[in-house]
Phi, psi and omega in degrees: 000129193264158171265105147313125119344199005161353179272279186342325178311276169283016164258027140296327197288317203275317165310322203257359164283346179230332197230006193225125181272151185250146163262152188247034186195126177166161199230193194251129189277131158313124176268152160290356183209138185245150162254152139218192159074097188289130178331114185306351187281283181322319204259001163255016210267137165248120158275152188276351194206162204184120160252169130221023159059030204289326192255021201064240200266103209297155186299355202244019161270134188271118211232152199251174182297317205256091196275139166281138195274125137279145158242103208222195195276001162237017168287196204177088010290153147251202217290009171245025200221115165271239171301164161259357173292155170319330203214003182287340154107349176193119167299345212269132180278217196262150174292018199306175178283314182238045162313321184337293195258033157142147145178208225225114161293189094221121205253078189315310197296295201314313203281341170267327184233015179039036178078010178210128191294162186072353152294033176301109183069029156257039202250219181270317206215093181288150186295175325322134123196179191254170171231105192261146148205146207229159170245191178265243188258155186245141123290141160214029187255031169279346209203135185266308205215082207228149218223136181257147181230129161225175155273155168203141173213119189250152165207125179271175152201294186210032147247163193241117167256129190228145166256109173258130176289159170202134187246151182040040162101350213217145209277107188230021182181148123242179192202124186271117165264160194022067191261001183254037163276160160257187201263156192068026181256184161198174187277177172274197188276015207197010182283189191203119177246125250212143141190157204255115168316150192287162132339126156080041132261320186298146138099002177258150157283349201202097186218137154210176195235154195240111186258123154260164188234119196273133175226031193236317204267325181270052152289176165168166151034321221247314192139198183199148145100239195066155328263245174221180180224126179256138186220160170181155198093352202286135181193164210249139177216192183243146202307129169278155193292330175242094206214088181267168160196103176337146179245300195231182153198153167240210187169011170251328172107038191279330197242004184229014179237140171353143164266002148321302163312346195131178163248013151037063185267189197260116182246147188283308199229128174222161196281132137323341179270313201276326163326298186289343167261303186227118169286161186285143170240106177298144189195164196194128180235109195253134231219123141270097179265357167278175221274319246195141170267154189285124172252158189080341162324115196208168176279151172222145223196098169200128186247150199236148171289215160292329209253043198347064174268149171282143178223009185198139172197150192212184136218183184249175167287155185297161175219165174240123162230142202286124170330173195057351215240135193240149169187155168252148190256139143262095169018093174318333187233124172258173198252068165300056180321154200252018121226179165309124167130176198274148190232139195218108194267134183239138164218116184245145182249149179185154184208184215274008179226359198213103194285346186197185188209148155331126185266146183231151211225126173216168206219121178223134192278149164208122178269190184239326177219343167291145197235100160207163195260349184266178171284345183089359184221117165322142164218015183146200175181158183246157172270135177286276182287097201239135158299007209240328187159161166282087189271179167234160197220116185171174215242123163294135171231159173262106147276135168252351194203121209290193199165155176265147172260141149257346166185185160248103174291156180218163189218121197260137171308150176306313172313301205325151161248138177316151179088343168283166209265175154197176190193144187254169187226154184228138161226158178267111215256153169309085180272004201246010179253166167226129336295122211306133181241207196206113205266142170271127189260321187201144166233148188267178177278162169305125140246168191241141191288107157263182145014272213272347144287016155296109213031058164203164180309150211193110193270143167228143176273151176286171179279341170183164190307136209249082174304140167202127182245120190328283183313023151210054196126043224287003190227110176238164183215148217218108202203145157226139206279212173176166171258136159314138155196145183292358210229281191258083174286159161199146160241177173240145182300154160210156177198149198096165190261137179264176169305115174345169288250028173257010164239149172237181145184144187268108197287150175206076144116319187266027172083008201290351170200218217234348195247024158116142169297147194070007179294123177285099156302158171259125170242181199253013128280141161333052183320147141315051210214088205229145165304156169223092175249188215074143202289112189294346154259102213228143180263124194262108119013272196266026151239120192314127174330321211264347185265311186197097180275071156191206192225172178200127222222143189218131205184128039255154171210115356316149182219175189258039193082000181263117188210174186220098162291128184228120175246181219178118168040076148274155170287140180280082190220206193233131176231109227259116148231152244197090179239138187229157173275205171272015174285334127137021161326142148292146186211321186236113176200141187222183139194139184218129154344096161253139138223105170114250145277111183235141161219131189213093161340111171220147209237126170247007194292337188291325206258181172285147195277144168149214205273139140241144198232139176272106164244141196233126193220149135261194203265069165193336190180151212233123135209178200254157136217172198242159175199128176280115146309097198245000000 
C-alpha cells in the first residue's frame, strides 16, 4: 500500500476503526526531517488583517464550552508553558515571533485528564469534544483571493484542525490545516501554516472564520480528540500568484515505485548490499497554493557525506502545475552511495517564478550490516512482556539483495525488569492476503534481560545463519517477542513516526483493540527493532592465524557514541586501540596485556557524529575497523 497525500487523510479514519494503535507512553520525537527558511514570497506578502493575541482573545470573538486559553505574560501558566496533558509529550510553547506577549491554546489532552496519567475522561471537559473559537466580522470585500498565515504548532492523536468559514452570520466552508500529519505526530514549534480561503468567500463584507480544534469524528475504539492546538500570529493578506509548499519529501520511493517492487519506505540505516540494489529514490509532493499556475515546477535534491562535501544532486523534470493542484515529483536520477557512513539530504521545491521553497533536511546511514527504520532516540515505548499475555512487536522490511540474517537488536525500555525474559522472531511477510498476513520463519533462543540492559540495545542471536533471498520473498518483519508474567514485564522502544500498516505488535491475550487474540495491529510509532546481517563473530581477514587465534566483536554499531569492543581467545600479547576520525585526528587510544579475553567500553559521545575508524594492533599485525556515530 502506497501513501497518497490527501487521499490517505480519509482513509485514515476507516484504518484506525479497525487495525491501528497508539502508543500510550511517549515524548515528541527528534524528527528526521526539519523545515527552515520561510518562503520568501509568503513572508514579504503585507497583511491587510492581523492578531497577535498582545491583549488576549478580543472580546468581540465566540468562545465553545471547551474554551480555548490565552496565555499570555501575566497569566497562570504563561507564556512558557505549553500543553498541561498528561500525554502531550512536550510542555514547550509555540516558537512564534510574538509569543512574549501572548497567544491562544486549545488543550484537548489537558482538558480530558487534567494533567494526570491514566485520568482519562475525569478532566474539566472530557473527550469526545471540540474546541471553536470564532472571530468577529472581516471585510473582505475588497479582495478576490485571499489566504491566512499563522504560527500554528499542532500534535494529533485523533483530532483534527479545521478553519471554518462563515459569510453573513451562516456557515460556508472549510479547509483542514496540517491534514497530512499522522497520528501522535506535530509540526514543530516554529511552523507557519498557510490555507487558501475556499471560492465564495473572498470578496464578502461580513466573514469570519472559526479555528476548531475536531475531537469527535475519527473517535473509535483507541480514544477520540488528543492532543492540542496552538496559535499565534494569525493574519489575512492577499494570496500570491505565485506560491508552492512541500507536503512531504521521502528518499526510499514510497509513492512511486510499484509495491511489486517494495514497499520502498525511507530506512534511517541500511546494509550497503541492499543499498547497492535499490538506490535512493527521491521524491517530493509540492501543493501550488497561489492564484496562478506555476511553470517549471520541480524537486530539488542534493546530499553531502559526513564530511559535508556534495556527493549527489538531481532534480525532477520541470512541470506546470495548476493552482489548486498537488502532485508528486520524483528525481530524475537515483542514488547508490559507494560506502559506508552518513549521508545528509537537502531537499527544496522551486519553478520559474519561485527561486526555493522551504528547504527540508533528512538524514540516513548505509551500514556494513544494520537493517533499521527508527531514529535512534527513544520516544516512548510499547510493553512486550505483560502480565495480560506475551505480545510481539516489530518492523517490516524490504530485501533487495540476498544476505544472511544473524541476529536482532533490539532497544529495552528503561522500565523493563531483570530477569524477563524476549526472544527475536523472523516472518515472511504475506502480501497477497487482506489483511496482509505473516508466515513465521525463525526464533532466537530466550534472552534473559539483565542489569545493565535497561534502556539501552540489546543484541540476540539466531541459533544459525538465515539465507534470505528476494526471489523467494521480498518482504519480512522482524519482531520481538515476550512472556506473560506478573512480576517480569518489559518493554521495547520506539522512536519516529512509522509508515501506514508497516510497523506491527501482535495482541496475545490484553485486549488491544476489538480484533481478537494474535491479531496484528499496526502502530503509528518506529519500534526500536533492527536486522542484522553478517557473521556476528567474526575472525579479521588480516591478521595471521599465528598473530590472533580469535575473534572479534564491536557493538551496537551504528551506536550513539557508547560502544563496546569485545576479543575472544586472544593470544596473549599487548593491545594498543586506537580510534580516529575521518580526519585521521586520535580521539581515543588505550593498550593492555590481553590473554584470552578483553573487554573495553569506550564513549565517543563528546565528538561529533559521523565515520570512526578502530585500529587494534599487536606486536605482529594491525587492523581497522569502522564504527558510525550517529
Amino acid at each position: 500500500m502506497k501513501k497518497i497525500l490527501h487521499i490517505t487523510t480519509f482513509m485514515l479514519a476507516s484504518l484506525l476503526s479497525f487495525g491501528q494503535l497508539s502508543v500510550t507512553s511517549f515524548e515528541v520525537e527528534s524528527k528526521a526531517t526539519t523545515k527552515q527558511s520561510p518562503m520568501p514570497e509568503i513572508k514579504s506578502a503585507t497583511p491587510f488583517w492581523s492578531e497577535d493575541f498582545a491583549n488576549g482573545i478580543p472580546a468581540t470573538w465566540t468562545n465553545s464550552t471547551a474554551p480555548w486559553v490565552y496565555r499570555g505574560p501575566s497569566t497562570n501558566p504563561g507564556v512558557t508553558v505549553g500543553s498541561q496533558g498528561a500525554y502531550s509529550g512536550n510542555s514547550s510553547p509555540i516558537a512564534s515571533s510574538t509569543a512574549s506577549n501572548g497567544f491562544i491554546i486549545f488543550d484537548s489532552d489537558y482538558y480530558d485528564n487534567n494533567g494526570v496519567p491514566g485520568n482519562m475522561g475525569s478532566g474539566l471537559y472530557p473527550t469526545p469534544h471540540n474546541g471553536n473559537l470564532k472571530t468577529g466580522s472581516i471585510d473582505l470585500s475588497q479582495y478576490t483571493d485571499v489566504t491566512v498565515r499563522m504560527h500554528s504548532y499542532f500534535r494529533t492523536f485523533q483530532g483534527q484542525a479545521f478553519l471554518n468559514f462563515y459569510v453573513n452570520g451562516v456557515y460556508n466552508s472549510q479547509v483542514e490545516v496540517h491534514a497530512d500529519l499522522d497520528v501522535n505526530d506535530a509540526t514543530t514549534t516554529d511552523a507557519i501554516a498557510l490555507a487558501r480561503l475556499p471560492i465564495g468567500v473572498a470578496g464578502n463584507s461580513d466573514v469570519q472564520i472559526e479555528f476548531q480544534f475536531e475531537g469527535t469524528t475519527q473517535s473509535n475504539v483507541n480514544g477520540s480528540g488528543y492532543y492540542f492546538w496552538i496559535l499565534d500570529d494569525i493574519e489575512l493578506m492577499e494570496t500570491p500568484a505565485h506560491l508552492m509548499e512541500v507536503t512531504d519529501v521521502v528518499h526510499g520511493g514510497w509513492n512511486s515505485i510499484p509495491v511489486t517492487q517494495g514497499f520502498s519506505m525511507d530506512y534511517t540505516f541500511k546494509p550497503l548490499i541492499q543499498s547497492n540494489a535499490n538506490p535512493y529514490t527521491f521524491e517530493m509532493i509540492i501543493a501550488n497554493i497561489g492564484s496562478d499556475s506555476l511553470t517549471g515546477a520541480q524537486m530539488n535534491i542534493e546530499v553531502f557525506d559526513d564530511i559535508q562535501m556534495s556527493v549527489f544532486s538531481s532534480n525532477s523534470a520541470p512541470t506546470i502545475l495548476a493552482k489548486y493542484d498537488t502532485a508528486v515529483f520524483v528525481a530524475q536520477q537515483t542514488y547508490a552511495p559507494a560506502s559506508m557512513g552518513i549521508y545528509n539530504m537537502r531537499f527544496w521545491g522551486s519553478s520559474d517564478s519561485i527561486s526555493y521553497t522551504d528547504t527540508t533536511y533528512m538524514q540516513a546511514i548505509i551500514t556494513d550490516t544494520v537493517y533499521g527504520r527508527d531514529y535512534g532516540n527513544p520516544s516512548g515505548s510499547w510493553r512486550v512482556g505483560r502480565q495480560c499475555g506475551g505480545l510481539q512487536v516489530g518492523n517490516i522490511f524490504d530485501v533487495y539483495a540476498a544476505d544472511d540474517l544473524t541476529s536482532v537488536s533490539a532497544h529495552v525500555a528503561g522500565y523493563s525488569q531483570v530477569n524477563a525474559k524476549m526472544f527475536g522472531v523472523l516472518y515472511e511477510v504475506d502480501t497477497t492476503s487482506s489483511p496482509m498476513s505473516f508466515i513465521f520463519l525463525a526464533q532466537t533462543d530466550d534472552y534473559v534481560i539483565q542489569a545493565n540492559d535497561t534502556g539501552a540495545w540489546v543484541t540476540i542471536p539466531f541459533n544459525s545463519a538465515i539465507s534470505i533471498d528476494p526471489q523467494f520473498g521480498q518482504q519480512y518483519m522482524i519482531a520481538i517477542g515476550g512472556y506473560s508474567h506478573p512480576l517480569d514485564t518489559f518493554g521495547i522502544s520506539v522512536s519516529g513516526e512509522a509508515e501506514v500498516t508497516m510497523s506491527r505488535i501482535q495482541d496475545n491475550g490484553c485486549n488491544l483493540g476489538t480484533q481478537g487474540f494474535g491479531y496484528w495491529y499496526w502502530v503509528s510509532e518506529t519500534p526500536m527493532v533492527r536486522m542484522n546481517f553478517g557473521t556476528p563473530w567474526t575472525v579479521p581477514s588480516n591478521i595471521e592465524e599465528a598473530s590472533l587465534n580469535g575473534s572479534l566483536s564491536i557493538y551496537p554499531n551504528p551506536t550513539n557514541g557508547v560502544f563496546t569492543i569485545e576479543m575472544r581467545d586472544m593470544k596473549t600479547d599487548v593491545y594498543t586501540i586506537k580510534v580516529t576520525n575521518v580526519l585521521g585526528q586520535k580521539v581515543f587510544e588505550s593498550a593492555n596485556s590481553v590473554s584470552g579475553l578483553h573487554k573495553e567500553n569506550i564513549d565517543l559521545s563528546a565528538f561529533q557524529k559521523g565515520v570512526y575508524l578502530i585500529e587494534i594492533k599487536n606486536s605482529t599485525a594491525t587492523i581497522t575497523e569502522r564504527i558510525i556515530v550517529e
